[in-house]
C-alpha positions as MATLAB code, in Angstrom:
seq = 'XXXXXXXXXXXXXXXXXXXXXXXXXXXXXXXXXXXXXXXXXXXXXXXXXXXXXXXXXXXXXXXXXXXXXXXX';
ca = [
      72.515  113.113  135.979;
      72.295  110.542  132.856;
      75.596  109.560  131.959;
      75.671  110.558  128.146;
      78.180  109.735  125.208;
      80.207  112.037  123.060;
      78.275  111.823  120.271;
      75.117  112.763  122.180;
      76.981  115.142  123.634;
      77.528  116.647  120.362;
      73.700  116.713  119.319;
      72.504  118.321  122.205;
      75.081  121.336  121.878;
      74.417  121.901  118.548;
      70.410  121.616  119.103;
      71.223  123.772  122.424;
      72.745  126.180  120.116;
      75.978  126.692  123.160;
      78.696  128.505  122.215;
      81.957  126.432  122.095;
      85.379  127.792  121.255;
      87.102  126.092  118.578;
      89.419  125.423  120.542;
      87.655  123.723  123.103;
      85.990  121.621  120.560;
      89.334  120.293  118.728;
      90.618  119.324  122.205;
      88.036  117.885  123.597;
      87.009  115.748  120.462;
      90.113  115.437  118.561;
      91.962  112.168  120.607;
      89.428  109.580  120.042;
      88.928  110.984  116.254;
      92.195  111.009  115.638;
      92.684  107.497  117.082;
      89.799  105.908  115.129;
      91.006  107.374  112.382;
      94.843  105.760  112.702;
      92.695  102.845  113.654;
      90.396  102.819  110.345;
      93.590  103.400  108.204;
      96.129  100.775  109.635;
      92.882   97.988  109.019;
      92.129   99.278  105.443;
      95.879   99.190  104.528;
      96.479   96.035  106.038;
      93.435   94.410  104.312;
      94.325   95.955  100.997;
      97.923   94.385  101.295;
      96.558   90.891  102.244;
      94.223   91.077   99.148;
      97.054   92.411   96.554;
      99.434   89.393   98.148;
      96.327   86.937   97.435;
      95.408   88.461   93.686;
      99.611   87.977   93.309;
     100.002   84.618   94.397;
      96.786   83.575   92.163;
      97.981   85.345   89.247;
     101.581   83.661   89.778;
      99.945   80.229   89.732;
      97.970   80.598   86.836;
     101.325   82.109   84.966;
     103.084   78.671   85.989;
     100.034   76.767   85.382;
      99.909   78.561   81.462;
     103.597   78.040   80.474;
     104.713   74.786   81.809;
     101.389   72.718   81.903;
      98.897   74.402   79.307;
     101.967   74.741   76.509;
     100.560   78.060   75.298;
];
């Protein structure tokens, strides 16, 4: 027997046309989703705080830079 992955898994059901419970499906699928998910979300929020702190520290800079060098 080939060893197979979920997502393989997945293809040949639906091209097998089996019969699955909903529940079944939620159970069986739903902890690594879920996970990757958390995963996917935690990285995007973290990179989107590291980029705001960058644009912020630029920004601040420039502000200094404007009103105590530039004499605008």
């Amino acid at each position: 027997m080939k060893k197979t992955n979920r997502t393989e898994e997945l293809i040949n059901i639906l091209h097998n046309k089996q019969e699955r419970s909903i529940y079944e499906w939620i159970s069986y699928w739903s902890p690594s989703i879920i996970t990757d998910i958390i995963r996917r979300a935690i990285s995007m929020i973290t990179m989107i705080a590291i980029n705001q702190t960058i644009i912020f520290i630029i920004l601040y800079l420039l502000d200094i830079y404007i009103r105590y060098y530039a004499n605008i």
